[in-house]
Structures are given as C-alpha cells and as structure tokens.
C-alpha positions in Angstrom: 0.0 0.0 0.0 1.4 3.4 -0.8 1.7 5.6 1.8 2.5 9.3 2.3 5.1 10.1 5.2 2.3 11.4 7.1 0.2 8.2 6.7 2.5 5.9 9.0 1.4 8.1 11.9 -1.8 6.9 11.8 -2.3 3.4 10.5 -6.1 2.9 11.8 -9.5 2.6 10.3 -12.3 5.3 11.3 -15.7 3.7 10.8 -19.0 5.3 10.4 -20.7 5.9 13.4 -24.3 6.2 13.9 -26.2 10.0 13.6 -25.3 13.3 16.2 -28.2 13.9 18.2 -30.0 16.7 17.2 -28.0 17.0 14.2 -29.3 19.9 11.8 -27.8 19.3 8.0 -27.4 21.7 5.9 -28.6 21.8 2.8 -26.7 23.8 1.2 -23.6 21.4 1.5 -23.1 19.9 -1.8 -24.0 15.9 -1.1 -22.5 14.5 -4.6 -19.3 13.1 -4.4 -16.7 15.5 -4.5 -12.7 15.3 -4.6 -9.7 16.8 -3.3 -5.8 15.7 -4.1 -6.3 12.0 -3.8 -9.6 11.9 -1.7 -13.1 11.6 -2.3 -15.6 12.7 -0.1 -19.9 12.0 -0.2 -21.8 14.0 2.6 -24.9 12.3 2.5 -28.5 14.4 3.4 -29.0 12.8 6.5 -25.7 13.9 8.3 -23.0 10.9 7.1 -20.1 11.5 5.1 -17.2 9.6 4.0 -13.8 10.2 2.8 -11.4 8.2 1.2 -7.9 8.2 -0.3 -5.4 5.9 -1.9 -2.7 5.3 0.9 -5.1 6.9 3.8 -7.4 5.3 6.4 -11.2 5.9 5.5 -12.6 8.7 7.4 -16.4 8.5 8.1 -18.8 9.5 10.5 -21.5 12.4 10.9 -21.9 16.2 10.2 -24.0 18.8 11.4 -23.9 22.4 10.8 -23.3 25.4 13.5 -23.9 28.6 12.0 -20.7 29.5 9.6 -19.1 26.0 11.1 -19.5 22.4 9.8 -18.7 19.8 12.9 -17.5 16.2 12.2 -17.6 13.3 14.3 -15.9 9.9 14.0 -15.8 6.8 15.9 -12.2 5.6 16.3 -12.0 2.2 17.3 -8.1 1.1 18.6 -5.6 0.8 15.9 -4.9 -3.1 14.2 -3.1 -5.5 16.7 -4.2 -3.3 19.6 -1.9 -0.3 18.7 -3.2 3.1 20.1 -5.7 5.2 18.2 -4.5 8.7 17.8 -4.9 11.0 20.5 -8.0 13.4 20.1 -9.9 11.5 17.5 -12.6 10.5 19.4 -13.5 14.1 19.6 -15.3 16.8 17.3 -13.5 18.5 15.0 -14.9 22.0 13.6 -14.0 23.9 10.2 -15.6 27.2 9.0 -17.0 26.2 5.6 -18.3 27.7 2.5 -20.3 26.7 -0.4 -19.5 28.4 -4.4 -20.1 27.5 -7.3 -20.4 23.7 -6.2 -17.5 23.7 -4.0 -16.9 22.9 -0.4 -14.0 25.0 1.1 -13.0 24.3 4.6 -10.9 26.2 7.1 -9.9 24.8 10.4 -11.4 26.3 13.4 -10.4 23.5 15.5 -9.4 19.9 15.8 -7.1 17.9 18.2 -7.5 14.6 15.4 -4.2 15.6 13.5 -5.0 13.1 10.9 -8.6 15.0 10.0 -6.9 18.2 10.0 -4.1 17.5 8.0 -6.4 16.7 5.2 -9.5 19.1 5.6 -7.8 22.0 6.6 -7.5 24.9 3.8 -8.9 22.2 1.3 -11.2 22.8 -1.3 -13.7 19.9 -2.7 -15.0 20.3 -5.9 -17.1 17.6 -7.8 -15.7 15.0 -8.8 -16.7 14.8 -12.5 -16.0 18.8 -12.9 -12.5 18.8 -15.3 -9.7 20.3 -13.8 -9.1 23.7 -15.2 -5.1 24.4 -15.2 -4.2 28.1 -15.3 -2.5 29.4 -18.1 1.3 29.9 -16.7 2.7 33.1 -17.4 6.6 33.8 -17.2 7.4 37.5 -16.9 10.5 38.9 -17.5 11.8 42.6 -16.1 15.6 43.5 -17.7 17.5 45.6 -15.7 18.6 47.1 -19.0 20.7 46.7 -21.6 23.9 44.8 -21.1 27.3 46.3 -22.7 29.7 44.4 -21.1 30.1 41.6 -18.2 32.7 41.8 -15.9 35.9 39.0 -17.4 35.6 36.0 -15.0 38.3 34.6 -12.2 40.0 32.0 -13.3 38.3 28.5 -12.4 40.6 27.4 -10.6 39.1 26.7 -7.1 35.4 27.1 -8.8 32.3 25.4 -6.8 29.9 27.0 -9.0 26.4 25.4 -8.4 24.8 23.1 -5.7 27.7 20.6 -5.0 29.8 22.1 -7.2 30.8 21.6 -10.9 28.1 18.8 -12.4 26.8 18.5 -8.6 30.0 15.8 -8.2 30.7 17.0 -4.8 34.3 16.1 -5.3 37.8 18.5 -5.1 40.5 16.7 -4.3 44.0 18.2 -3.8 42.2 20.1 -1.2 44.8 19.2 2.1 42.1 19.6 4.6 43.6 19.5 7.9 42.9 16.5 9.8 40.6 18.0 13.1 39.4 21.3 13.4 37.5 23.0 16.9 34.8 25.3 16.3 35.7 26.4 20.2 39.4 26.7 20.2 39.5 28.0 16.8 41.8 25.2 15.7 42.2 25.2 12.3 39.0 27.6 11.8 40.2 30.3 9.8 37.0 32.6 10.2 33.5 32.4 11.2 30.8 35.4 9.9 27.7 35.6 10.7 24.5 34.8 8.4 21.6 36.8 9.0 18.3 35.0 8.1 17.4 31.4 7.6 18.6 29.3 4.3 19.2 25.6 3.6 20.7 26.9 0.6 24.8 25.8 0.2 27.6 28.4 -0.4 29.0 28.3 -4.2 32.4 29.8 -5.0 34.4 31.7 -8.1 37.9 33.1 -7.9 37.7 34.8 -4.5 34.1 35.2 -3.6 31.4 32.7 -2.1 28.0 33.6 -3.4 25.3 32.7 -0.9 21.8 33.4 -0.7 19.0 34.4 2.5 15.8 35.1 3.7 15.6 37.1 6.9 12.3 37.0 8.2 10.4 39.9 10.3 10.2 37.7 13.4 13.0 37.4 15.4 12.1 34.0 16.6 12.0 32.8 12.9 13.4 29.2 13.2 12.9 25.9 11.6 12.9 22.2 12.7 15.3 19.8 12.5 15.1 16.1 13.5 13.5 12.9 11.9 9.9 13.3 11.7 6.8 12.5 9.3 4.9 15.8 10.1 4.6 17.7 7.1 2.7 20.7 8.8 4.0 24.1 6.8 5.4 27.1 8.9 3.5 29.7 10.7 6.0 32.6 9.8 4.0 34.4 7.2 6.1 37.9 7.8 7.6 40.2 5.7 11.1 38.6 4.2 13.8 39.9 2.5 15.1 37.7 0.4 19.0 38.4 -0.6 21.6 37.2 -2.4 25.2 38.0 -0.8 28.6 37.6 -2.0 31.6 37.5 0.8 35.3 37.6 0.1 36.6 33.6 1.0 39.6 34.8 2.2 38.7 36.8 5.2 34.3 36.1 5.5 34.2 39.6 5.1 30.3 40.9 3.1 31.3 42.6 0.0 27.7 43.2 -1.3 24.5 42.2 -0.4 21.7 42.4 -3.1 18.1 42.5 -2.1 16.3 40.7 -4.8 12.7 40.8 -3.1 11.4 42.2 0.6 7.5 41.0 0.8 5.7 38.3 2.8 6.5 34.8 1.0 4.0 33.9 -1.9 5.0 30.3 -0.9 4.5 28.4 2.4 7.6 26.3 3.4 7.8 23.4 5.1 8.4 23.5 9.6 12.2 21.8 8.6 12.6 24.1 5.5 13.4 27.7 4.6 12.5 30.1 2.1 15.7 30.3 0.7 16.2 26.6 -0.2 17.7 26.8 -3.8 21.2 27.9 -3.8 22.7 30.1 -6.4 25.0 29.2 -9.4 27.2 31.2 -11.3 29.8 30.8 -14.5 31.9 33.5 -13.1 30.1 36.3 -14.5 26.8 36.1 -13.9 25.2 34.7 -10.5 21.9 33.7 -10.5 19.9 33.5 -7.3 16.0 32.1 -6.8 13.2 31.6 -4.3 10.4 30.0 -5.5 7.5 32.3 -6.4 9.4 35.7 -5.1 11.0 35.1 -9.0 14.6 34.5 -10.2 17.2 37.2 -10.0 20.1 37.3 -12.4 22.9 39.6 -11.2 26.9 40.0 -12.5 29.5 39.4 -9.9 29.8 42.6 -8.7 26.8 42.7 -7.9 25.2 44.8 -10.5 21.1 43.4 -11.4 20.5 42.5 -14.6 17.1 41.3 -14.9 14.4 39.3 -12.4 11.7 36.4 -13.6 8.3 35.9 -12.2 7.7 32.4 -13.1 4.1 32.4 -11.0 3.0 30.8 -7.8 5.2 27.4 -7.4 2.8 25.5 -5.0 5.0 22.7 -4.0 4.1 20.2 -1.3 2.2 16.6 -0.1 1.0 15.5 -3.9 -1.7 14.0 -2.7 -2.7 16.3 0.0 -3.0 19.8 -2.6 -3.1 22.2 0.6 0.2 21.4 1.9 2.6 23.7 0.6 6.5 22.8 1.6 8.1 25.3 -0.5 10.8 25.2 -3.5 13.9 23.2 -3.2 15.4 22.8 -7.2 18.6 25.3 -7.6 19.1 27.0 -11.2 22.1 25.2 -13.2 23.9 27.0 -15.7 25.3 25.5 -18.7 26.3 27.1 -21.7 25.0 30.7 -21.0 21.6 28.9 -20.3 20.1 28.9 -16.6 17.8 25.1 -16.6 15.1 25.7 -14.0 13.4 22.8 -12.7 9.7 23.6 -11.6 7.3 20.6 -10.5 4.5 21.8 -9.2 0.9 20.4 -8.0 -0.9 21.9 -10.7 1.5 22.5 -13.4 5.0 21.2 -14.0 7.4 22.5 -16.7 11.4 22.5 -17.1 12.4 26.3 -18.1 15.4 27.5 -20.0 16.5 30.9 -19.9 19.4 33.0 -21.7 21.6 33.7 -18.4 22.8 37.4 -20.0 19.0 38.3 -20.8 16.7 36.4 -18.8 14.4 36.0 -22.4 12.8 32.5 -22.5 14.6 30.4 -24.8 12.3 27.2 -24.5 9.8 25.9 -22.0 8.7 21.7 -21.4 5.4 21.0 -19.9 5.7 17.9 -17.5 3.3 15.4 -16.2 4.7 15.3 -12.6 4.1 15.5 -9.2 6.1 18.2 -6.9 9.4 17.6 -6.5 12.6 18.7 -4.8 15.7 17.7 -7.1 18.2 20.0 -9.1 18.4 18.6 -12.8 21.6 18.3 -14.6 23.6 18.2 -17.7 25.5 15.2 -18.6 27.9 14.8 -21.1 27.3 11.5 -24.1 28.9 10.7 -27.3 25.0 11.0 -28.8 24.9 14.3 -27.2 24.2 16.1 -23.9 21.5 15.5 -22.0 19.7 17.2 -19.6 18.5 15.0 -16.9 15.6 15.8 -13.7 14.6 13.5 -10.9 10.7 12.8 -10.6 8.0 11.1 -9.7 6.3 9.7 -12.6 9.5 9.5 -14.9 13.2 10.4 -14.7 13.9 11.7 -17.7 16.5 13.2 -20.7 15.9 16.3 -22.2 18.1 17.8 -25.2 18.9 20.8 -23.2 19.5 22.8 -26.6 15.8 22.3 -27.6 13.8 21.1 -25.1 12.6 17.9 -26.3 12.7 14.9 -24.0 14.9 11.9 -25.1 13.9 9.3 -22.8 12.0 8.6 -19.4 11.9 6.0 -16.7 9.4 5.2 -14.3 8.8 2.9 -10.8 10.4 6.3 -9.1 9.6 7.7 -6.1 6.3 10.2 -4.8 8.6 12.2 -3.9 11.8 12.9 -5.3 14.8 15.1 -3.8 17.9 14.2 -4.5 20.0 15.4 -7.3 21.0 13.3 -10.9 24.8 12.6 -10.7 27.1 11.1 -13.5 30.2 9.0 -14.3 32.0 7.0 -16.9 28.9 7.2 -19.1 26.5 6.2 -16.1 23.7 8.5 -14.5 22.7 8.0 -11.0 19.1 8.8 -10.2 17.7 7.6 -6.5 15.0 8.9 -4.3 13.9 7.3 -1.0 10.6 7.8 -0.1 8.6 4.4 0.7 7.8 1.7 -0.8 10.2 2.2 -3.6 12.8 3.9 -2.6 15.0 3.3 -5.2 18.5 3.7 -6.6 19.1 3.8 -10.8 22.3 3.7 -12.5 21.2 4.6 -16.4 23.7 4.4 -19.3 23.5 7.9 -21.4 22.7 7.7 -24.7 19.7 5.8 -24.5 16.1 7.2 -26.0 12.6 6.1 -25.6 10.6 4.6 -22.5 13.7 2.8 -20.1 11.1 1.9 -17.5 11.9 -1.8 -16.4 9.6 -4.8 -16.1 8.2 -5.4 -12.6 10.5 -7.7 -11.1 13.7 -6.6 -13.6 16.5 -4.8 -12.0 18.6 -4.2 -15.6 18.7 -3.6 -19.2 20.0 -2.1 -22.6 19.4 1.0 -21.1 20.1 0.3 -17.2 23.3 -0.8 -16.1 21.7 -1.8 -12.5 19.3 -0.9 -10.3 18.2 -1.2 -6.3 14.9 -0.7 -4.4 14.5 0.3 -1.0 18.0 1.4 -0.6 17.7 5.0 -2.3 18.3 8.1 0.0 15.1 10.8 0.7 16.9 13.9 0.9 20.7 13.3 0.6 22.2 14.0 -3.4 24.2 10.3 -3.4 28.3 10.7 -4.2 30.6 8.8 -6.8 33.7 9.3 -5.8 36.9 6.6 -7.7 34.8 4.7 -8.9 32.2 3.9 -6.0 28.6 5.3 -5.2 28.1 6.2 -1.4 24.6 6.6 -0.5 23.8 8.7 2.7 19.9 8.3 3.9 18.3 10.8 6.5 18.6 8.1 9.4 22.3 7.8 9.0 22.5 4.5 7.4 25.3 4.8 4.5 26.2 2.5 1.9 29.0 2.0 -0.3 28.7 0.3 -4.4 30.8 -0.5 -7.0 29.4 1.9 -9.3 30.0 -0.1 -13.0 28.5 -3.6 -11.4 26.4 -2.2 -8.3 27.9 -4.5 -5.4 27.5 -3.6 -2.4 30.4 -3.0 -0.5 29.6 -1.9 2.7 26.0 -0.7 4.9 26.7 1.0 8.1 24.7 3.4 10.6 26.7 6.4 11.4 26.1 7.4 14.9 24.3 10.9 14.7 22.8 12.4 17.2 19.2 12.0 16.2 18.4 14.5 13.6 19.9 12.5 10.8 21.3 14.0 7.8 19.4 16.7 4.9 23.0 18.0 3.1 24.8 15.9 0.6 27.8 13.9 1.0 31.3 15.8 -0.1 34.9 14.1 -0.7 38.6 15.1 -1.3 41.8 13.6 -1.0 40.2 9.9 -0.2 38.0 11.2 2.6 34.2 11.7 2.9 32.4 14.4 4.3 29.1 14.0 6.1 27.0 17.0 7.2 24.6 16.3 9.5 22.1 18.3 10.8 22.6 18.1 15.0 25.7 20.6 14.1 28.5 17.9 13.1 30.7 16.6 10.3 31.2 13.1 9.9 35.0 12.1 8.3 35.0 8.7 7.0 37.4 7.1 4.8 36.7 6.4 1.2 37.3 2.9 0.1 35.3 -0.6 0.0 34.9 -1.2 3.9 33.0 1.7 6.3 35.8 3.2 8.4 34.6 6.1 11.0 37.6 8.8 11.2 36.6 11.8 13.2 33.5 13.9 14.2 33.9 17.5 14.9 31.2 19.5 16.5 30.1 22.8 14.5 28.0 24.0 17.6 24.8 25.1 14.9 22.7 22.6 13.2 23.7 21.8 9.4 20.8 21.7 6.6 23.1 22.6 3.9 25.8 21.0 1.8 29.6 22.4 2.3 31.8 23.7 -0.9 35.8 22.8 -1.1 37.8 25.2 -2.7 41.5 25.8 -2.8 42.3 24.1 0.2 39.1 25.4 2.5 35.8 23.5 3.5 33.1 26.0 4.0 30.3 24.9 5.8 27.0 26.8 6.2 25.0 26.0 9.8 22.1 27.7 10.8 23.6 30.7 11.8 27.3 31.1 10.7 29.2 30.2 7.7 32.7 28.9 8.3 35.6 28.5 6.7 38.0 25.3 7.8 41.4 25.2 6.5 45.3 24.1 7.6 46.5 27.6 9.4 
C-alpha cells in the first residue's frame, strides 16, 4: 500500500458511526461526491459523510452544521493489533466552511484529530466529475537594461559553481584539509561570519568570492525544525522577508555586497524543517543567478550589478496528494552554456524552463506530467549528445537541453523525489527514498525512448543496474573513484561498485538523532558528512565503512559544504565557516 510520510502516523480505520443527536444538516452542503488531491468525499443528506484516499485510512462518521461552522464526528475504534488510536480523534472536530459554485472549502477552526486536520484544513472539494481547469502559466521577465559588457571571469581554478559544485560531483580533491578542526578553540577555523536570516541553501564559490543566498524574516524568533519526523505541517512565519543574495570575500568572510532581490511576505509556504531560501545560487563567473520560488529569479553580474528578475508564478510545491500542503521550492538553477535550466514541478502544473543567463528572455519551455518535487536537474555529457536530466515522480527523464525535447524517461520512481541526478564514466545516478520504492538507478547515457523496467527486472540495454528500498530521501548520493556512497536521513550509508552495483559496505553512522538533509562531499580519499545536529562526519573512502573523526560545528547543518582551494566551507544555521590548515 502506498503511503505518504504522514500516513505511518496513523495506521487505523475510522468507521461510520451512527447519527449526532440533534444533528441539523445543511442543505446547502453539496451531497455528490466530491474530490480533493487524492480523496473523495460524499456528505450524504441525512448527516453521514465519508472520505477516502489511496494510501489513507477511510474517514467516516456524521456532520451537522453550526452557524458559519461544519462539525465532524468519527468513531475511532483502537488501531490493528491493539496499537493506540490517535490521540483526540474521538472528539469533534470544527471547520468554518463555505459553499461556491459547487465547492466545499473548509478552514480549520479547531481539531485535536491531527489526521482530520491535515487533510481538511484549507482544502477545497469540488465535484468529482468537474475537469480540472489548469491556469495558463505566465513567465514575466523585467531586464535591468541593456547589457554592454560583463565583468571578465576569475579563473576557475578553485570554482564550486552550483549546488555541490561543478556537475553536482561533490568532489575536489587536492584540497589538504587539515585532519581536526574545533569550532571552540579555533583550531584550524580560519573565520567564522555571521548569516543573518534562515537558508538551507549551500555556499558556491568563483575566484575569491562565495555567493550565498537568505531570507531574513520579520520575526526574530523565525526558526525551523530539525530532526526525523513525518509531520509535514507548513510554517506559521508568514512575515515580511527579505530575500537576498550576498557575496563575501573567501579569504577573510568579510560581506562585499548584499543584493536584495525581493522584501514582501512569502508567496509560498515552506515546510516547519525548510526555509525560504532553499535553492542555492550558481554562477559561471560572470553572472550569479539567485531564486526563491514564487518571489521570482534574479540574475545579477558578480559585482553585484542586477541584470534582470523572472516571475515564473506561484510554485505551490508540497504533499501530492494532499494539494493544501505547501512545503516550498527546493530545485537550484544550473547554468550550462549561457543557459540557466530551472526545474519547476509543481501540483498543478509542471514544466522544465530555460533561460538565456545574459537576458533572462525565455529560450524554450517543457510542460511535465509530474508531481512536486525537490531535485536540481543536470547536464550530462554523451557521445550521442548532452542530455539534460531531472529526478521525478512519474518519470526520470533526458531532455536535449539545446531544444527542449525529451529523449527518454523511466518510471517505478519515487512520490517524492529530492535528490540530485549525478554522473560518471557514461552512467547516471538517479535515487529517491521515499517508501515503498525507494529506489536507486544507475542509467547508461545515450539511451532514448521509455527505459522503464519490467516489474521484477532490475537491468537492461538502457540500465546498467538498479536497487529498491536502498535509495536516500533527501541526501544527493556521491561517486567518488569509482564507488557510489549513498547517505539516507537516518544515517544509514552504503558503499557500491558503481559499474556492477555491489555492495560494498551498509553501516549506521552514529548521529545524534536528527539525521542527515546536506549531501555527502569528498577530497583527498575522505568523505564528508553534514549532518544536521551541528556535526561533520569524516569517513574514509574505500570498500569497507571506516569512521575517522566527528567535529562539533555548535549550529545545526541543513546545507551542503563547498571545497575550494584548500578550504571546507560549511553553512550552519547561523554562521558560515571557513576550515582550512592555518
């Protein structure tokens, strides 16, 4: 049975219980079936309703109507094998409600059953034969005006340009790291600054500047939450934000500029354990472009001058089969060629972007039938040509990043997909990890058409090898000499020989409970693991697990470090520091 994260919290069945006493039923409330996401819902004349949904317990019971408010009861019997029912079920719940144009919108009023809240509250039920209208998306661009001449770029030497740097590899060696470092003493710290705001978004570097990007929210208490847990509730801080893109010198942590792109309350929500400034930036030395979701995309040279912002809409990115939970953007640009790729899967439309990185003009657009999802797409080099390749739920699939036009797809993915498409040696790595699948696929490039296996086949032509129930949820996995290590949230990593996909190696790093959301990083035959209790994991690369070190950043870690020229910078909640040999 599939199952959103959510679900395992309440595996139960709420049967129908028998009419309120003295219930008064509205009339008004539309009693043919109706749907929402994945659920339908009847509310019958004489008070019942039901509700059900593919992966969800059934939800039934009575209604009455109080003024403005519609109140639902349910009978909760104890969960299967005498488990617990969940707490406050057994009592009403209560959602303001209204009725246009053959709708049912409810708001929550109030409810201690989490598992009718989560899926009534802010939802809106419309019949279940009306079609789907999708709005037109429009893509607006403002230019900053005309462009004479970009500043000459660094020399990339050094370079971490995007998300995990340079093809999202995560690899530098020659870097020298020093063998400990303390945060306290300063040992081997070679500067600390300061971060105002909140951002899961990782540092990216060119010549001598790091390129980072922020939201500072109008509540000082702004914070997010860490930890492994299923809720998938969305923050409360709707404030005014100002969402900025900074650029420090990565010699001394010293702000050189600091560029506001947007100040406005978000358009999105955002996850409790996420930010809204996810994405991180990428630049080719000239041009560094920064984006947050449906606040727009913001193109700017590196020193700093704006060049031009994109309004691609409202992304509404969340629980697919839940449509009111909204968990916010995660997809960084890429840049490849003087093109920015901008992945954007949304719950009601989905579409793969290309823009011209000097202009910000549109140079082709892909529609996609997809759910939401999390993962930065990338370029990959083949003898038939390069392809451009995005995680998802339905398909992974190859574009022609030139044109537009998809080359191949393959399905028996993931709900929901996060981490990142890596490459090596002609092979593409594409996992995801959320249950039942969970799966890890190593493609060969080149290949066209529909790669999706047979139930029950793990290769092909097209697939060198694949794994299920191995893949990690958040984590971008890391080849590194000719091995795949695989991080998942609960600390469990795994190493593979990447050409035949034998497992070498499946250990549980000892974290301190919060597990791990930033991606795996290696130099010089060494691992590095962020996790997200504040500390870095050392751990030697090779085909058994061997445990080095673990050194204590003090500041929980959401983001992925960048390695540059001898220097590991690491962005915590709070701080970004910069560890090097002194």
């Amino acid at each position: 049975m599939k199952r959103t994260p959510l679900t395992s919290i309440f595996v139960l069945t709420l049967m129908l219980v028998g009419p309120l006493c003295g219930a008064q039923v509205q009339s008004g409330i539309p009693t043919g079936q109706l749907a929402f996401g994945a659920f339908l819902a009847t509310f019958s004349p004489d008070g019942g309703f039901e509700i059900h949904g593919e992966g969800w317990p059934p939800m039934a019971g009575q209604y009455e109507v109080d003024g403005s408010e519609i109140v639902l009861n349910l009978d909760v019997p104890d969960g299967p094998e005498g488990s617990e029912a969940p707490e406050g079920c057994d009592q009403p719940g209560r959602f303001g409600y209204r009725v246009e144009n053959g709708h049912l919108r409810l708001q929550l009023v109030e409810d201690s059953c989490r598992l009718r809240g989560m899926v009534l509250d802010n939802s809106d039920w419309r019949p279940a034969d009306e079609e789907v209208v999708i709005p037109e998306r429009t893509i607006v661009l403002t230019s900053a005006g005309s462009v004479e001449s970009l500043p000459e770029p660094a020399p990339a030497d050094g370079a971490w340009p995007s998300f995990r740097g340079a093809d999202a590899s995560g690899v530098a060696d020659g870097m020298n790291l020093p063998d400990s470092w303390d945060v306290e003493t300063g040992e081997n710290i070679l500067w600390q600054a300061r971060i105002p705001g909140l951002a899961h978004s990782s540092p990216i570097v060119w010549g001598d500047t790091i390129f980072l990007t922020t939201a500072v929210s109008g509540e000082e208490s702004a914070s997010f939450k860490p930890g492994l847990y299923g809720d998938g509730a969305a923050s409360e801080d709707r404030s005014t934000h100002r969402f900025e893109l900074m650029a420090l010198d990565k010699r001394t942590g010293e702000v050189r500029w600091t560029r506001l792109a947007d100040e406005a309350p978000p358009i999105d929500k955002r996850h409790i354990k996420a930010t809204y400034a996810n994405p991180s930036p990428v630049t080719d030395g000239r041009i560094v472009v920064a984006a947050f979701g449906s606040q727009g995309v913001y193109a700017y040279d590196v020193e700093g001058n704006k060049l031009w912002e994109v309004d691609l809409g409202h992304l509404n990115l969340g629980a697919y089969d839940v449509p009111s939970y909204e968990w916010g953007p995660a997809s960084s640009p890429i840049l490849w060629e003087g093109v920015v790729f901008l992945q954007c899967d949304t719950q009601t439309d989905s579409f793969l972007v290309a823009l011209d990185a000097r202009t910000g003009e549109t140079l082709w657009k892909s529609d996609r039938d997809e759910l939401p999802t999390w993962g930065t797409p990338t370029v990959v080099p083949a003898e038939s040509g390069p392809e451009l390749v995005t995680n998802g739920a339905n398909f992974i699939r190859g574009y022609d990043p030139k044109t537009g036009e998809e080359l191949w797809r393959l399905g028996r993915s993931s709900q929901i997909t996060a981490p990142t498409p890596i490459y090596s040696d002609g092979l593409i790595v594409v996992a995801s990890g959320r249950g039942p699948e969970r799966p890890i696929f190593v493609i060969r490039t080149g290949a066209r058409g529909d790669l999706t296996l047979p139930q029950g086949e793990t290769t092909s032509d097209a697939i060198a090898w694949s794994i299920e129930r191995r893949g990690p949820y958040m984590p971008t996995p890391l080849i590194y000499k000719g091995r795949l290590y695989v991080i998942n949230n609960n600390g469990a990593f795994a190493g593979y020989e990447l050409a035949s996909g034998k497992e070498l190696f499946r250990e549980r790093t000892d974290h301190g409970g919060s597990g791990f959301s930033g991606s795996p990083v290696a130099a010089d035959g060494r691992i590095y693991l962020p996790g997200e209790d504040g500390d870095i994991f050392v751990l030697s690369a090779g085909d058994e697990f061997e445990h080095l070190a673990t050194f204590a950043m003090g500041d929980p870690i959401m983001a992925t470090p960048a390695l540059s020229e001898g220097v590991m910078y690491v962005r915590s909640q709070s701080s970004l520091f910069a560890i090097g040999r002194k």
